[in-house]
Every structure is written in C-alpha cells, then in structure tokens.
N, C-alpha and C positions, 0 to 999 in steps of 0.2 A: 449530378456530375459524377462521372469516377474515375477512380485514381491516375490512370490514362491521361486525361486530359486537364485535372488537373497540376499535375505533374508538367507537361505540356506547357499548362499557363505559365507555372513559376518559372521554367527555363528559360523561358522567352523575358519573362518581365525582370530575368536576373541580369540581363544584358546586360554591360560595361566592364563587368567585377574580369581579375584574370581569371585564366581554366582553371586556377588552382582552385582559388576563391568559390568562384563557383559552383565546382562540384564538391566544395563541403556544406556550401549552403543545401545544394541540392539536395544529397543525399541524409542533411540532418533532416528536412523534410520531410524526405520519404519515409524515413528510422519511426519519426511519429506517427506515420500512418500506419505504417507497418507494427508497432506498438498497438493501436487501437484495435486494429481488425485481429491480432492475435489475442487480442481480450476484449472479443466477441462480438465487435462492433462486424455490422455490413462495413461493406464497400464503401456505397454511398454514407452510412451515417459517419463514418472514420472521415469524409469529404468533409461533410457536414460541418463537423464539429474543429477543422479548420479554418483559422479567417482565410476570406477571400486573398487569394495568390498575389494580386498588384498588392495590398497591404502590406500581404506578410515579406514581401522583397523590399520595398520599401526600409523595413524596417532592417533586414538582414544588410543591406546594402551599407544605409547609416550606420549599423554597427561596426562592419567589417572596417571603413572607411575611414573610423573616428581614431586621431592620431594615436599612438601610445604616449602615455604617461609617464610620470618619475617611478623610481623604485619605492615602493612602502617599505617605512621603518621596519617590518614586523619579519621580513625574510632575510632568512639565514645568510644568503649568499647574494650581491651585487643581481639585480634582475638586468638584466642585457635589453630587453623591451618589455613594455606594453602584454603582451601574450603569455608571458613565460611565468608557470604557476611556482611558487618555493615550495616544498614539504614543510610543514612545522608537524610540533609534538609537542605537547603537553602533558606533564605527569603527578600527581599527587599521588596519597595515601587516603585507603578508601574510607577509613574512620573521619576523614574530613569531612566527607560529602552527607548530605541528607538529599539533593537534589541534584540532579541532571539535566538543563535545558538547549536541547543542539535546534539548532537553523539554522540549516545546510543548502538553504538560496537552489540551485540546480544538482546539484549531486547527490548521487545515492549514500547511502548509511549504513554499514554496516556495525553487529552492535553483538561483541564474541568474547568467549572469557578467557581472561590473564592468565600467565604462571605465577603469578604472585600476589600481594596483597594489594598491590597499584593499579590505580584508575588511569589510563592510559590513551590519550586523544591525540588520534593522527590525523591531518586535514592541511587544507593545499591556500594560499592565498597569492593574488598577482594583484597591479597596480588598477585593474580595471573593474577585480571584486577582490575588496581587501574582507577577509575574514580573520575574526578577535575569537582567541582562548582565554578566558579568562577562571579565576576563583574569586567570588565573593560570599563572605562567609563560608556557608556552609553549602553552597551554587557553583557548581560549573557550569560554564556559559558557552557556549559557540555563534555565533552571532557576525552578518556580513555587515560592515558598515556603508553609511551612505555615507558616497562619492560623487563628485562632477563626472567621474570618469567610468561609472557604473553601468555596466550592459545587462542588455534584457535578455542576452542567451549566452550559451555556454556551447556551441556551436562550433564554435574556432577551437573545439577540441582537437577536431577534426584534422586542422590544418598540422599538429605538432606531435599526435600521440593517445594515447587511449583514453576514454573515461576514468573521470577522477568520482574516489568513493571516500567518506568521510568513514575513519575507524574509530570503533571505539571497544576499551577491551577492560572489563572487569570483572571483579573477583568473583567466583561462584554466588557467596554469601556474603554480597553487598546489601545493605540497607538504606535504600533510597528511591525516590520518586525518579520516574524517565518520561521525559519530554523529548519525540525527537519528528523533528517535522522539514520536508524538504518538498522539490517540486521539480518532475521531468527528471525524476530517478525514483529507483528501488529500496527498500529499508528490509532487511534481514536483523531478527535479536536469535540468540541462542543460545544457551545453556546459563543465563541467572535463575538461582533457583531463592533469591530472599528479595526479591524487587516490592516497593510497595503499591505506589499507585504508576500506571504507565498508561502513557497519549500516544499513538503514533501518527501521522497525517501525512498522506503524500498525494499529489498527483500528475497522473501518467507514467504512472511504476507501481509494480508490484508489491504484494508484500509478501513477508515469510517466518512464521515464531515455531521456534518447534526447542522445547525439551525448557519451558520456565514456568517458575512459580512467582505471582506475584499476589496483591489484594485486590487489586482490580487494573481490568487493559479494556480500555477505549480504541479502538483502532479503525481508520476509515483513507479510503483511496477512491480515486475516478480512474476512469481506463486502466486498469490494472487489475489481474487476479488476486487472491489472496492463499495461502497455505497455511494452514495451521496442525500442528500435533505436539501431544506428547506436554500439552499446557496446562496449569492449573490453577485458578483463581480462588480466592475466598469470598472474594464480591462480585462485583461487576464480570460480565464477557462479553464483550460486544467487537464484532468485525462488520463493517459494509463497505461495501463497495457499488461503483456504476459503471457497466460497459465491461464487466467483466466475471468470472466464475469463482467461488468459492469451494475449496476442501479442506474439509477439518474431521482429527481423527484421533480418536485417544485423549479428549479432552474432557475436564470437570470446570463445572461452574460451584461454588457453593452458596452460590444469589441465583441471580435472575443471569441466563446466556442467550444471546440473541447474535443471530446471522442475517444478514438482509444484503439484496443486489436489484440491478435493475438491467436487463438485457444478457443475462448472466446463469449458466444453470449452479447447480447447490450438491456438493456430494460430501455426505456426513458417513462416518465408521464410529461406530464406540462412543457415542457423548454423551455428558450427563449433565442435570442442573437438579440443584436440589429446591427449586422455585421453579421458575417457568420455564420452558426451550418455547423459544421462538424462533421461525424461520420463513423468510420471505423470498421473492422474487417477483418480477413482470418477464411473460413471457419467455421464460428460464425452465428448465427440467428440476424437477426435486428428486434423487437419492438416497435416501435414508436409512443406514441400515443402525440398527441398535440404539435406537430414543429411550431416552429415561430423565424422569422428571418428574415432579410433583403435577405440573400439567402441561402438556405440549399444544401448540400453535403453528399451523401449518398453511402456508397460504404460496398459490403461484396463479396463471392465468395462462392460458392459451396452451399447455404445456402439462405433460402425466407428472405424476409422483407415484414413487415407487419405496418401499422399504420392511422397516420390521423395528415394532415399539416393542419393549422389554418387559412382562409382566403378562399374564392369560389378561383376555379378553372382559375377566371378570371386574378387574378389578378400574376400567374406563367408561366413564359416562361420553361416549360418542356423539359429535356434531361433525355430520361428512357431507359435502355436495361437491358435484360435479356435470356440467353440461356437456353433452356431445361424447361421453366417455363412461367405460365400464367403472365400476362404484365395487369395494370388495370389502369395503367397511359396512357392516350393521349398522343398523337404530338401533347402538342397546341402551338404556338411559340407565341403569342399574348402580352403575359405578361411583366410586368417590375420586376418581382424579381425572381432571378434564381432558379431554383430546378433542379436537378439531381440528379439522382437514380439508383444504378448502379448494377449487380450481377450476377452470372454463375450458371448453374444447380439448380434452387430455382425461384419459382415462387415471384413476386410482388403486394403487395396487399395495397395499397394507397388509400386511401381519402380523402377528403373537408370537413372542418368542420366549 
C-alpha cells in the first residue's frame, strides 16, 4: 500500500471527530510517515511499519474523546483542562548529582550547557501525562507517572501549539552518568566534556552529539538518523540505528567504536578507535574516509564502499570480497593489524592514506 491511500484509509476511518480534530489527527500521521521515509524507509515500508489505519483511528478517536481530568498538584498555575501542559523547572547544584535518569514518554530531549554551576531541568506536565522531577540522593529523575487518565500520544499537540522538548542544561565539567530515553522524539546532547557513562534510546527521532567527552555512549534509535562529531570516549562508542543513515566525524574511541544500521547508508570523516572500528549496514552505502584503528571491520550488502584507511598499505593483513563489483583492495596477508571489508552487488573502492 502507499501513502496515498493509506492516508485515504485513515481519513475516512477518522469520521465523527470535528474538522478540528481531525486534521490534527490526520496530519500527526502523516508527520510519521513522513519521519520514516526521511530516514530512508521506502514508501511502502514507512506503510508497512504502520498499524493498519482502522486501528490506529480507533485509537486516536478514544484518545481525543476521553474527557479531561483534574489539575495535577505538580503545575505551577491552575490548568483550565485536560490538554493544557504547565512548564516546570527543576534546579540543583551539580556537585550533587552522580546520576542523570530522564523518561521523557513522547518528547524530545534536549541536553546543552549551563552558565553556571546548575543542573537545570526544564519539562512540561498536564493531567492526562503527569511527569515527576525529582532528586534522590545523588539521582535526578524525570519520570511520567501512571495515571487512569494516561494517553498513548501526544498528538493533541497539534490542537494548541508546538512540540514540547524536555531541557536539560549542565555544567561543561559535570561528573556523572546520563540516562536519557524518550519515544516519537529527537535527543540532541552537546558540549559535556566530563560525562561518565551515557545511554541514549529513542524511537522515531533522531539523534545528535557533537563536541563531548565521556567514558563510554551507548546510543541506539529506530526510524531516525544519527549525527555524530567532535566526540570522545575512553571506552565504549557505540551508535545504531534502523531505517535510517549515520554521520560521524571527528571522533575517538579509546575501546572498541562500533556504528551499525539497517536500511541506512554510513558516512564516516576522521575516526579513530584504538581497539576495533566496526561498521555495518543491510543494504546501506559505506563512506569511509580516514579509518584508524588497531583493526577495522567493514561490512554492507547489496551496496559499494568507498574510502581511505590511514597507514600504507604495509602495515594491513587484508580480508576483501565482493560480488557483482570492482574489488580495489589486495590479498596482501603481510600485515599486523586486521582489515576486512566486506559487501554483495557494490563495487569496493579503498585506499592508503
């Protein structure tokens, strides 16, 4: 099916709601499909990966439909209904914290530094998803509570104003762990340069780190690209993604750094690991230009790679194949540090730099 008539389906099956209604239903539907295929899905598989349109009206309907609720204790100013989100804020001093853990339910994350020594938590709560700031110990918390009155989308954005983003704003030279995980939004971090260990998890959004130092970043999203630069680990590097493309650039691992995607191509500038680079894809293009690493791993399918590893030619014990495509790597086995390059129907275009 494509979007055409899917689309189609849902308007028809939206029937009853007012015009207001919806066309915000409508057009948050479309937002996701339009999401998907912008991060590289087809047509069809952006369809695909849809529930079927009677369902998901169903659902949007019950939502829209379900009365409003009391005002939650936690906002600032009397809520008037049901819909209307309060601004909170939350502020400590960052010698408190060891830990950071946000779940941010549908909203994106943004995650930028202070002018001052203050850990600083901006975020939106309404009667129908109440969310909690808290500190315990040495834990900042963000966290939606369950409610009777709890919705599955965030949709009725739509109806009153823009996409709401969860802020969080800390000091260059914080020392502490980040947890920050949401869903059907974006997470952007930038400029911590003392972070220790960091998670990030989203999906149907993007991601984006550019200009931190931490000890190790686990990071992984679905339908969403990724961006990376200007980062540097002590351990761990890891970014994947599905249904979408990766760029990273100006990066050091001092462990093991691994990129992986599924339907997604891979464009790498300047990276280093001083253990293994690994890089994957299905059916994704590979870019590669300036690899360095104690050994590299290189794998895609149906799709070229193209690049330039750092060091003569001497100093790589080479493992290259490729079917249905020009090959520009040797058999040299001479070398002490591994390369391997691997890929179906796509030529290979590799060099020494």
């Amino acid at each position: 099916m494509n979007k055409a008539d899917y689309l189609h389906q849902l308007n028809q099956a939206l029937s009853g709601l007012t015009d207001t209604e919806k066309d915000a239903a409508f057009h948050f539907c479309k937002e996701m499909l339009d999401d998907r295929m912008e991060s590289g899905m087809t047509e069809e598989e952006a369809v695909a990966a849809m529930e079927p349109a009677d369902l998901l009206a169903k659902k949007l309907i019950s939502e829209i439909r379900q009365p409003a609720a009391a005002a939650p204790a936690l906002a600032e100013e009397p809520v008037i209904n049901g819909n209307q989100w309060q601004k909170m804020q939350l502020t400590c001093a960052a010698d408190r914290l060891n830990h950071i853990d946000l779940q941010a339910g549908n909203m994106g994350i943004k995650i930028l530094l202070s002018h001052n020594n203050q850990v600083t938590l901006t975020y939106f709560t309404r009667a129908q998803n109440v969310y909690e700031a808290r500190v315990e110990g040495d834990t900042l918390i963000l966290q939606e509570q369950k409610t009777e009155n709890r919705r599955f989308f965030n949709f009725n954005i739509f109806l009153g104003g823009p996409k709401l983003e969860i802020t969080l704003e800390v000091p260059r030279d914080l020392m502490a762990s980040l947890k920050a995980f949401t869903k059907n939004g974006g997470i952007s971090l930038e400029g911590p340069q003392m972070l220790t260990h960091v998670e990030l998890g989203t999906t149907n959004g993007g991601m984006a780190v550019h200009n931190t130092q931490c000890i190790s970043m686990d990071a992984h999203t679905t339908n969403g690209g990724i961006a990376v630069a200007q980062t540097e680990t002590k351990q761990l590097f890891s970014f994947h993604t599905t249904n979408g493309g990766i760029a990273v650039k100006n990066c050091l691992s001092g462990e093991n750094l691994t990129l992986g995607t599924t339907n997604g191509g891979v464009a790498v500038q300047n990276v280093q690991a001083r253990q293994e680079l690994s890089i994957s894809s299905t059916n994704g293009g590979l870019k590669l230009n300036g690899l360095d690493a104690a050994a590299i791993r290189v794998r895609t399918s149906n799709s070229p790679i193209s690049g330039s590893v750092k060091g003569p030619q001497s100093l790589w014990q080479i493992d290259s194949h490729t079917t249905n495509g020009r090959n520009s790597l040797p058999a040299y086995q001479d070398g002490q540090k591994p390369l391997s390059v691997r890929t179906s129907n796509g030529p290979i275009q590799m060099h020494f730099e």
